[in-house]
Structures are given as structure tokens and as C-alpha cells.
BALUM-14278 format. One record per residue: chain; y, z, x of N, C-alpha, C in turn. Coordinates in Angstrom, 3 decimals, padded with zeros to 6 digits. Atoms other than C-alpha are relative to their C-alpha. Layout:
BEGIN
(site "A",(Y,Z,X),(Y,Z,X),(Y,Z,X))
...
% end
This chain:
BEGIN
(site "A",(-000.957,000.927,000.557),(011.688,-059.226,-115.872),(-000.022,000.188,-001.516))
(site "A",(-000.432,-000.355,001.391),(012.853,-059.290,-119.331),(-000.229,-001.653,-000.788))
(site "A",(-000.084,001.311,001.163),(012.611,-062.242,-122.445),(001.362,-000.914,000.933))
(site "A",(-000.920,000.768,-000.234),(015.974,-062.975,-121.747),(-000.002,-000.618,001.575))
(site "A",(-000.321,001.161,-001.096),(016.185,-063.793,-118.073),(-001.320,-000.950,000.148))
(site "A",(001.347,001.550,-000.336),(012.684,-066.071,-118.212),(000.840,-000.396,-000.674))
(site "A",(-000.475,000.918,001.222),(014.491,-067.633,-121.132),(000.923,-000.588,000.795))
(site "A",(-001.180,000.305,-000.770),(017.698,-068.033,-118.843),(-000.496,-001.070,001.394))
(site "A",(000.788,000.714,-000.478),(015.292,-069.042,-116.010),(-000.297,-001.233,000.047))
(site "A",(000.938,000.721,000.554),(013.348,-071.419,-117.744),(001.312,-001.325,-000.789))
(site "A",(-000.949,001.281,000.293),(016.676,-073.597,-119.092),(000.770,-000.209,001.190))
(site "A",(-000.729,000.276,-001.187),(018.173,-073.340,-115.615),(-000.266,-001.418,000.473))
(site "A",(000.392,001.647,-000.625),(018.826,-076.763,-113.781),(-000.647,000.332,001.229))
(site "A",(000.468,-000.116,-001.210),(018.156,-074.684,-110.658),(-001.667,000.318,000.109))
(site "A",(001.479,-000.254,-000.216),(014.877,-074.174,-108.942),(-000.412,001.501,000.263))
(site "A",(000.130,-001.275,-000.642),(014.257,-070.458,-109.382),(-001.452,000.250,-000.118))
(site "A",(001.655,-000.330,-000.111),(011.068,-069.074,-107.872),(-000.031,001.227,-001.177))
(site "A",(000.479,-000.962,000.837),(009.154,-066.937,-110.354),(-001.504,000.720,000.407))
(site "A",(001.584,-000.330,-000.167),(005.748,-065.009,-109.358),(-000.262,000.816,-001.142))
(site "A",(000.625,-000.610,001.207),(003.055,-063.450,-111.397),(-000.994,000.234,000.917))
(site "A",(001.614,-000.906,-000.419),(000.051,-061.223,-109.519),(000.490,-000.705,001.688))
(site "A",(-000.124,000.688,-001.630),(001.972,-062.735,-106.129),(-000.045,-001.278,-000.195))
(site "A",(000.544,001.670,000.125),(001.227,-066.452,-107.281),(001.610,-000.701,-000.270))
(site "A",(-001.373,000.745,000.665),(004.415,-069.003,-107.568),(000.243,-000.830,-001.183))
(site "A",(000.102,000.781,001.109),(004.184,-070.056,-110.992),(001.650,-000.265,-000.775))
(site "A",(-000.873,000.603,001.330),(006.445,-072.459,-113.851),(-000.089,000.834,-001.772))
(site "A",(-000.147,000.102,001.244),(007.969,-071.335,-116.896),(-000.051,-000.915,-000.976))
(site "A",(-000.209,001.222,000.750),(006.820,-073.306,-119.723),(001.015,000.032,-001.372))
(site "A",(-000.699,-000.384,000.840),(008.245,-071.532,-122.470),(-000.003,001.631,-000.405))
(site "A",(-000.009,-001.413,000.362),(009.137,-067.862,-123.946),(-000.052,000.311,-000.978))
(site "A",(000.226,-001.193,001.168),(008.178,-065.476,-126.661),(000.860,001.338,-000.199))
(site "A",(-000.531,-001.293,-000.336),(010.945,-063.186,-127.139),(-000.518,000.932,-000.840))
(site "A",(000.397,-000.509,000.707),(009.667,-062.004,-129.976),(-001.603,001.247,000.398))
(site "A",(000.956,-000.808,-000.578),(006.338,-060.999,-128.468),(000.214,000.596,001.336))
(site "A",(-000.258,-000.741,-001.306),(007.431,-060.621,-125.107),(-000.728,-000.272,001.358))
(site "A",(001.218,000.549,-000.624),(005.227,-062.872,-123.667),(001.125,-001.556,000.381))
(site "A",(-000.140,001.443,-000.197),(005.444,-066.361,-121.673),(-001.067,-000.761,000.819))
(site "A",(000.691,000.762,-000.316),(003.777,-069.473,-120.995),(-000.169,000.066,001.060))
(site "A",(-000.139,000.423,-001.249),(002.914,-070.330,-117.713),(-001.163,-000.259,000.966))
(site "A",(001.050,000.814,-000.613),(001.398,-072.103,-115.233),(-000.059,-000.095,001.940))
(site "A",(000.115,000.084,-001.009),(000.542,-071.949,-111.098),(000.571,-001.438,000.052))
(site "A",(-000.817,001.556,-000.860),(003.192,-074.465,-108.948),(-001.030,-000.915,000.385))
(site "A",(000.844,001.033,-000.530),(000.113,-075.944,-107.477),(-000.998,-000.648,-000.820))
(site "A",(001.094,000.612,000.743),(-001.985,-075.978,-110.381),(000.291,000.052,-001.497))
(site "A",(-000.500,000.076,000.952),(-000.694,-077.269,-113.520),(-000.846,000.432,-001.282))
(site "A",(001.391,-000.225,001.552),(-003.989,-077.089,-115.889),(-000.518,001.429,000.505))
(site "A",(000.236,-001.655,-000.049),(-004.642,-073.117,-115.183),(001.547,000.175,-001.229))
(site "A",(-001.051,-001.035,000.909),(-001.837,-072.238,-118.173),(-000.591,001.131,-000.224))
(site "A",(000.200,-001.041,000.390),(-001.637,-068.650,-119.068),(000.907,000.736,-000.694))
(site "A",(-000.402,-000.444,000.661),(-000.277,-066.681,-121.428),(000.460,001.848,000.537))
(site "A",(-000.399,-001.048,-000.309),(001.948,-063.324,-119.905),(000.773,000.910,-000.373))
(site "A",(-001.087,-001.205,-000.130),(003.823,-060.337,-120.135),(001.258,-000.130,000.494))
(site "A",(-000.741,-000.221,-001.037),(007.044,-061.161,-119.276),(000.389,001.298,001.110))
(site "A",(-000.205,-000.976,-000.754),(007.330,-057.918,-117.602),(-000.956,000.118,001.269))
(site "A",(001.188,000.257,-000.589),(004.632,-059.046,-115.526),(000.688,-000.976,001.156))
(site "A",(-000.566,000.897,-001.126),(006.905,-061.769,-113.789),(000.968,000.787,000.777))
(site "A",(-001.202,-000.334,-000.647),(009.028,-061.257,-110.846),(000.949,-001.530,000.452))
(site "A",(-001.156,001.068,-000.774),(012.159,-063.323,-109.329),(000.373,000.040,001.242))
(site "A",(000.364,-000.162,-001.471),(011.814,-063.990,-106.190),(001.422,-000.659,000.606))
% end
């Protein structure tokens, strides 16, 4: 995935799934600049991590 579609993603009203290593995680916010984004496991809110967007998929 790219900056822009987490970014697109991540202001959507809809509910789009996102994974990371297979896991169903929330966009919290994006780094286009670095290329990186926040984020956090659906089930487990306090694990945040800091990714690659190229690292997420859209499921």
C-alpha cells in the first residue's frame, strides 16, 4: 500500500479492513513524508506500532 491510500483509508467513513504481518489492525494516523503509519491491532488497542506503509495490505 502506498501513503496515499492509508491516508484515504484512514479518513474513510467506511470500515475498510487493513492487515499488517496477517493481523487486522486500525489506522491511527500517516506519515507521508516518512512513509510510515501509526497503528494498532482491532483487538488490542494498547500494542501501537509504528509501520511501513508498504507493509500494510487491504483486504
Amino acid at each position: 500500500m502506498n501513503a496515499n491510500r492509508a491516508q484515504q483509508i484512514l479518513e474513510s467513513s467506511k470500515d475498510i479492513e487493513v492487515k499488517h504481518n496477517g493481523a487486522s489492525i486500525w489506522i491511527q494516523n500517516v506519515n507521508s513524508q516518512e512513509g510510515t503509519a501509526r497503528v494498532y491491532p482491532r483487538e488490542n488497542p494498547d500494542q501501537e506500532m509504528t509501520v511501513h506503509v508498504q507493509e500494510l495490505q487491504e483486504s
